[in-house]
LUMVOSE-361555 format. One line per 8 residues: for each residue x, y, z of C-alpha. Coordinates in Angstrom, 3 decimals. Each point is the difference from the previous one (the first is absolute). Example, Ala and Ser with C-alpha at 12.3 -4.5 7.8 and 13.67 -1.06 7.14 Angstrom:
LUMVOSE-361555
12.300/-4.500/7.800; 1.370/3.440/-0.660
end
This chain:
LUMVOSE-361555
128.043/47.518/115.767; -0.402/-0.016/-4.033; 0.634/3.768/-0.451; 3.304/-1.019/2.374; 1.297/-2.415/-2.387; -0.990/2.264/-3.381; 1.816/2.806/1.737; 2.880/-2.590/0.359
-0.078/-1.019/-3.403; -0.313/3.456/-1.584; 3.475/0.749/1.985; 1.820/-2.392/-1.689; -0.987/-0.134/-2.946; 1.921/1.269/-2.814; -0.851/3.915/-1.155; 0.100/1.920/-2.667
2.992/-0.975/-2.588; 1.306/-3.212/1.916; 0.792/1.668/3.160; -0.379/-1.342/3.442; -1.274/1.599/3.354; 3.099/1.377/2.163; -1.541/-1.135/3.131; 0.275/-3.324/-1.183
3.564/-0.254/-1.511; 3.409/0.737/1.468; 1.257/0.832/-3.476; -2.016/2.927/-1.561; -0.701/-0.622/-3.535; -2.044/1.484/-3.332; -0.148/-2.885/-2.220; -0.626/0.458/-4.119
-1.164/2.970/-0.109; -0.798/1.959/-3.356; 2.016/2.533/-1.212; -0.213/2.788/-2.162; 2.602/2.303/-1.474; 0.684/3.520/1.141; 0.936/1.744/-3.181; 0.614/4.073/1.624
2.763/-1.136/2.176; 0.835/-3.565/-1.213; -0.799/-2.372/2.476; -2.634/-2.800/0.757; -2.764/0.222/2.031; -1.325/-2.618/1.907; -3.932/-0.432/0.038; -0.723/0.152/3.752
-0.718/3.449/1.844; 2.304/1.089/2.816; -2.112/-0.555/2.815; -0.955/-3.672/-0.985; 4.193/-0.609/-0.625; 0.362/1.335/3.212; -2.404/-2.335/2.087; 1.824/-2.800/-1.037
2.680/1.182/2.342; 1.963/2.236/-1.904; 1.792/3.043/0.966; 1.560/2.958/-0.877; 3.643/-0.682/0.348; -0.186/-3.639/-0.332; 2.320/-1.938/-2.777; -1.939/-2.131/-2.339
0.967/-2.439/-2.773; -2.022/0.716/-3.403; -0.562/-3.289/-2.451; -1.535/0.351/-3.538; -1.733/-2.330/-1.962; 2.814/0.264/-2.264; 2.771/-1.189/2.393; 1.581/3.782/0.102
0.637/0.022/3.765; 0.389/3.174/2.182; 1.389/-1.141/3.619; 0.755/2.256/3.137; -1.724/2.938/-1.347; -1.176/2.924/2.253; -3.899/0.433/0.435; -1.053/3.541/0.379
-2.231/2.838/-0.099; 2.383/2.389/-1.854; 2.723/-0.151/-2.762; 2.844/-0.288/3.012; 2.311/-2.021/-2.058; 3.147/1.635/-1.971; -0.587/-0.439/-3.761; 0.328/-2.795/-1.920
-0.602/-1.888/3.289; -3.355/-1.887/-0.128; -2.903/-0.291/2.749; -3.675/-0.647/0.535; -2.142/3.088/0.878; -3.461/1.479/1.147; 0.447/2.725/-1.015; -3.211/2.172/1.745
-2.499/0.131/-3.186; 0.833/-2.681/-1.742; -2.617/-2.614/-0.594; 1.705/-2.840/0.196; 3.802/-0.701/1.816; 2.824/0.451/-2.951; 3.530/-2.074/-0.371; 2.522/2.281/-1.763
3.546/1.551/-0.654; 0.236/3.319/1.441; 1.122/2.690/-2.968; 0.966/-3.202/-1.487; -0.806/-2.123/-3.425; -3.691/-1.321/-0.361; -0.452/-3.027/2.213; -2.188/-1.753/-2.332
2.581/0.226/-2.411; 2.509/-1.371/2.400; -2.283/-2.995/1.366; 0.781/-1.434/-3.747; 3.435/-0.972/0.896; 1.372/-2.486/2.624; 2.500/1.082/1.937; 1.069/-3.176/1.126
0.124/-1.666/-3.101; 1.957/2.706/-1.718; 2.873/-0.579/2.832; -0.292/-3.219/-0.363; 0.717/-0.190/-3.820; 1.384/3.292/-0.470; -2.259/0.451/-3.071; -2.835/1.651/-0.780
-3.504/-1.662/0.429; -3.341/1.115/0.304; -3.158/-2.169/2.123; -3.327/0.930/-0.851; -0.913/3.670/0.157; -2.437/1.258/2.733; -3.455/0.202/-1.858; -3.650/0.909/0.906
-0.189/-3.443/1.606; 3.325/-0.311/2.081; 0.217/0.065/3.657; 1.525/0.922/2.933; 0.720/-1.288/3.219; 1.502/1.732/3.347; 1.498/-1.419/2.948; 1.551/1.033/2.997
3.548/0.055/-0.118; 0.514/1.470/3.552; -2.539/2.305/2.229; 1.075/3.473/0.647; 3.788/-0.479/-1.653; 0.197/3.677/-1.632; -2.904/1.809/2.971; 2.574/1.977/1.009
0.072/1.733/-3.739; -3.795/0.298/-0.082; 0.132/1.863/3.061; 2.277/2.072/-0.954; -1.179/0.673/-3.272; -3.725/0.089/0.399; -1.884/2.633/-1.477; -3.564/0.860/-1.456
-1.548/3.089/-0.621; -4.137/1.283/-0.220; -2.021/0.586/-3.108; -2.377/2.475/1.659; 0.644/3.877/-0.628; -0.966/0.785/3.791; 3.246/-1.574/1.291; 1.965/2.789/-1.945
0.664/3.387/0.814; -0.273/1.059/-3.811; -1.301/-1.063/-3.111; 3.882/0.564/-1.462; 0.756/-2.386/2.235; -2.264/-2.933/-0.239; 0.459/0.014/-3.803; 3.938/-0.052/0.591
0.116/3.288/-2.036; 3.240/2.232/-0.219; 2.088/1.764/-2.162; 3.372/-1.386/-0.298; 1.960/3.325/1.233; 4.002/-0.872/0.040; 3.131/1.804/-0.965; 0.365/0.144/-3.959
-3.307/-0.674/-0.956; -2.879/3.021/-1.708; -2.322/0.867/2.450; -3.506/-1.561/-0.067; 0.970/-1.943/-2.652; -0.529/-3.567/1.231; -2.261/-1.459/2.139; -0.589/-3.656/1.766
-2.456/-2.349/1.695; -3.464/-2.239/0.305; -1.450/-1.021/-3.115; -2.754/2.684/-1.122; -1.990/-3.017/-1.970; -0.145/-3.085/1.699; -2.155/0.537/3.084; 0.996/-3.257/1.699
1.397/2.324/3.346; -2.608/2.664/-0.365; 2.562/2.062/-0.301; -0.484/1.189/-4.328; -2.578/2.432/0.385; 1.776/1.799/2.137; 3.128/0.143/-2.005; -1.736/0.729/-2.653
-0.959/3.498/1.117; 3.493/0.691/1.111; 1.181/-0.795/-3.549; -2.671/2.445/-1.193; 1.355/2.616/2.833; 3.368/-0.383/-0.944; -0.376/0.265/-4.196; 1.355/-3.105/-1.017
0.152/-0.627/-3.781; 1.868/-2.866/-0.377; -0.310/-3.579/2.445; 2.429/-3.279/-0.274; -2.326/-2.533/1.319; 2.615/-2.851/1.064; -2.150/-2.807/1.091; -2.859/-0.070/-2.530
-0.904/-0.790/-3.311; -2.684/1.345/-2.239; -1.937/-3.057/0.372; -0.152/0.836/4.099; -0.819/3.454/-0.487; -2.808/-0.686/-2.437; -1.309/-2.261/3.029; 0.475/2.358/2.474
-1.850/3.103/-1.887; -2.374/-2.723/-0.742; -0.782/-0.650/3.730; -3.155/1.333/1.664; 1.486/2.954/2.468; 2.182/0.909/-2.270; 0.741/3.623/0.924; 3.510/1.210/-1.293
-1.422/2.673/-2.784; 3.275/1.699/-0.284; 2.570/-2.903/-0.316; -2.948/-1.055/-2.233; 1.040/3.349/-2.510; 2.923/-1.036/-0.279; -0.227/-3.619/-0.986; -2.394/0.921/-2.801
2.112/2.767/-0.853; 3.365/-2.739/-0.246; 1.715/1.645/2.678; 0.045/-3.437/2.456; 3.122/-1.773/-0.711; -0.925/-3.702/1.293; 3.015/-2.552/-0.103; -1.474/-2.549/2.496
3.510/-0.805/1.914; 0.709/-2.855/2.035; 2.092/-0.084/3.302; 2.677/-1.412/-1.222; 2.793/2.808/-0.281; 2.717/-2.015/-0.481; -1.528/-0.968/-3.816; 1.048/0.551/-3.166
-3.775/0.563/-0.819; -0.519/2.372/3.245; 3.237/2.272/-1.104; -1.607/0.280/-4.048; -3.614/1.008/1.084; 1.284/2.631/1.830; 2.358/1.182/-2.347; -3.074/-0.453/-3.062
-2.301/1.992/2.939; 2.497/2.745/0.636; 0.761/0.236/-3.731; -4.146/0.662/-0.512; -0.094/2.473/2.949; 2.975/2.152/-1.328; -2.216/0.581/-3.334; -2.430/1.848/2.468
-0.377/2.846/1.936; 0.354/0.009/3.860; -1.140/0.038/2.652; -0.113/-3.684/0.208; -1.293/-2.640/2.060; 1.571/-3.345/1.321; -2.143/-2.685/1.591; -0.584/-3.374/0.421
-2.181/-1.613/2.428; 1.208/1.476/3.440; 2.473/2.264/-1.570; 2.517/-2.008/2.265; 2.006/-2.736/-1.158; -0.138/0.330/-4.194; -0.749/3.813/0.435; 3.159/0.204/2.259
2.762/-1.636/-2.265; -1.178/2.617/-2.588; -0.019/2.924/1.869; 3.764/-1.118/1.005; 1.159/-0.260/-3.671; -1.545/3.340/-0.615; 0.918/1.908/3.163; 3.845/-1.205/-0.548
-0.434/1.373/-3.810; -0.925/3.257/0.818; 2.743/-0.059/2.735; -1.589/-0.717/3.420; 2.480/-1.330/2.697; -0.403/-3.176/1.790; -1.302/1.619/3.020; -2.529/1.846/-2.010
-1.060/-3.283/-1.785; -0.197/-1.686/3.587; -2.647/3.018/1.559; -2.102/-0.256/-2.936; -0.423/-4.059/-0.242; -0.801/0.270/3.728; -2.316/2.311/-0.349; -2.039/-2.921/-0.953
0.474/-2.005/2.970; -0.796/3.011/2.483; -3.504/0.429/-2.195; -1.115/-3.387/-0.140; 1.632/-1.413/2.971; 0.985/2.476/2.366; 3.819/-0.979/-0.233; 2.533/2.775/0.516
4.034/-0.115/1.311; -1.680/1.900/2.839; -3.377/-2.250/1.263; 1.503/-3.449/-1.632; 3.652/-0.070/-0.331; 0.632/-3.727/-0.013; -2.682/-0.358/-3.171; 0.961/2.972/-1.931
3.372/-1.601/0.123; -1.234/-3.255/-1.319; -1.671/2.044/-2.512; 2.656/1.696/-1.484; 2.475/-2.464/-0.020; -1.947/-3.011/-1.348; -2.055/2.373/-2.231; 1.670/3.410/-0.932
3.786/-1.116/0.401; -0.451/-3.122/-2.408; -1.661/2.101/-2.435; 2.158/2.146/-0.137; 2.828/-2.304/-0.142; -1.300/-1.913/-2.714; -0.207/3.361/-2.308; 3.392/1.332/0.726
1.960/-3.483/0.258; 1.521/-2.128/2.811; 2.981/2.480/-0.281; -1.595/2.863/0.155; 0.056/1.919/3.393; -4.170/1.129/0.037; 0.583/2.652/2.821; 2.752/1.834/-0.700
-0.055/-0.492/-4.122; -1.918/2.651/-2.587; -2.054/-2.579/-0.781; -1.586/1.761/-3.595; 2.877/-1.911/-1.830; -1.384/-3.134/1.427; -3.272/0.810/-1.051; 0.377/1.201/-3.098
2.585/-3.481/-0.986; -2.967/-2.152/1.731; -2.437/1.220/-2.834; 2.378/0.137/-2.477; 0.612/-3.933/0.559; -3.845/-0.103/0.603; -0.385/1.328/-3.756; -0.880/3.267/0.077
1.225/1.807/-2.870; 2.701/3.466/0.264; -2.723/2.265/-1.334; -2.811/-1.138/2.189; 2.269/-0.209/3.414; 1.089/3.160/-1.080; -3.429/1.572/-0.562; -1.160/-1.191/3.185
2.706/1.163/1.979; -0.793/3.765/-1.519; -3.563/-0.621/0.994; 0.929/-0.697/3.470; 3.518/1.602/1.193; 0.356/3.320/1.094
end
């Protein structure tokens, strides 16, 4: 009879950062919970793992309302496992790998930077105003705004992929490695895909050797810093000896991008990173993490420089998709159309302007006026275009 009642107890009891058992509340709810903020990508994680968020009743596809300790109020936002949200538009994700469950603004500004300003109030008195900024010791809460509102997206748009090598017909393809092969551009000149220095996806040994394989001299490392790499050369494992050369030998370009390509800040590292680049000899390298999302906006802008047409630009991005996830016109028509129109189209339209017409257009001038605005100087755009254009 005792261990009934302590089993009792335990179950209602309050958990882990305020949070309540779902089997014993209608209302699913994670209650002052620590955060901490997510500097790569700008956005603010929120201390609990995914699993324990998700036994409080929460699912993917559900609409939740955030709270911070601040007052900075997020309401009717999407709760995912995957950035299925056009930019600028915010959500809550789990993303598979993270540690803890992340609230954020997809290829958007820096959430923590945003959480210092009330919305509400600024309507309200049309002037500018700032509450308390989210610190070390702010909190968040989340509460369910309505169960299963946007399930039909996460459906739709659910996708993961495998770290293990065995689950890939080639090493070139589990490291996401290519040559970037479209009309106007030298041959062999550019490459793409997984980081070859941060092992988190086992995948950096492995690109490693194809860097080796394929003589690359020069990499632009878009979502590090030095700081990172020291730490991951640092790291027991360690086993990237050729991407290794060319760090010590100042070849590694690192300019430690965030998502948010609609930036000021975004549009000037690149520009600075292609501006280093063109001072060195090719073949080059572009990666990020994945060598999807950051990797892909790049390889746009330089695949529309050296002439590529939209089609061309389309294949390659998707190339991506078929190696991590399988997802071709052919096998997965309905998600490769998601894809490219939430993913590839924007992009694209963002570069060449709301006027421009992205499929039928030459879309070099775009490219070319994009880093021109971004700050690249004449003689650098120019040198890099002679690196890379037929």
């Amino acid at each position: 009879m005792k261990k009934i009642i302590v089993f009792v107890l335990l179950c209602t009891f309050l958990t882990a950062c305020g949070t309540k058992n779902s089997s014993q509340a209608a209302v699913q709810e994670l209650k002052d919970c620590p955060v901490e903020h997510e500097t790569e990508f700008g956005g603010v994680y929120i201390k609990i793992d995914i699993d324990s968020f998700n036994k409080l009743g929460f699912a993917y596809g559900d609409s939740v309302d955030v709270t911070f300790s601040n007052g900075y109020t997020m309401e009717d936002i999407p709760y995912y496992n995957g950035y299925y949200v056009d930019a600028g538009e915010p959500l809550l994700i789990a993303y598979p790998g993270y540690a803890y469950i992340k609230a954020a603004i997809n290829y958007g500004e820096d959430l923590w930077e945003r959480a210092g300003l009330n919305n509400k109030y600024l309507m309200a008195q049309k002037t500018l105003w700032k509450t308390a900024a989210l610190e070390g010791n702010s909190t968040a809460s989340v509460k369910m705004h309505e169960a299963g509102k946007y399930l039909d997206v996460q459906k739709a748009r659910d996708i993961s992929y495998s770290d293990e090598r065995k689950k890939y017909p080639s090493d070139e393809v589990f490291a996401n490695f290519r040559v970037m092969a479209v009309s106007g551009m030298k041959e062999n000149v550019l490459y793409r895909g997984a980081t070859p220095c941060d092992n988190q996806h086992n995948r950096a040994p492995y690109v490693d050797k194809q860097l080796e394989k394929a003589g690359i001299h020069t990499i632009l490392n878009l979502c590090d810093t030095d700081a990172k790499i020291g730490g991951y050369i640092a790291k027991e494992g360690f086993d990237s000896p050729y991407f290794l050369s060319l760090y010590q030998s100042g070849k590694v370009v690192p300019i430690g991008l965030n998502m948010n390509y609609l930036s000021e800040d975004f549009a000037k590292k690149i520009a600075d990173g292609f501006t280093a680049i063109s001072q060195m000899d090719a073949p080059y390298y572009i990666h990020c993490t994945e060598g999807k999302d950051r990797t892909g906006f790049i390889c746009m802008v330089l695949e529309a420089l050296a002439g590529a047409s939209y089609e061309e630009i389309v294949n390659d991005y998707m190339v991506t998709y078929d190696n991590y996830y399988k997802i071709t016109e052919e096998k997965d028509p309905a998600r490769y159309k998601t894809i490219k129109e939430k993913n590839i189209d924007a992009m694209l339209q963002y570069i060449a302007g709301a006027e421009a017409d992205i499929e039928k257009d030459a879309l070099a001038p775009y490219a070319e006026e994009w880093l021109r605005h971004a700050g690249m100087s004449e003689e650098a755009l120019q040198t890099l275009i002679t690196k890379i254009r037929k």
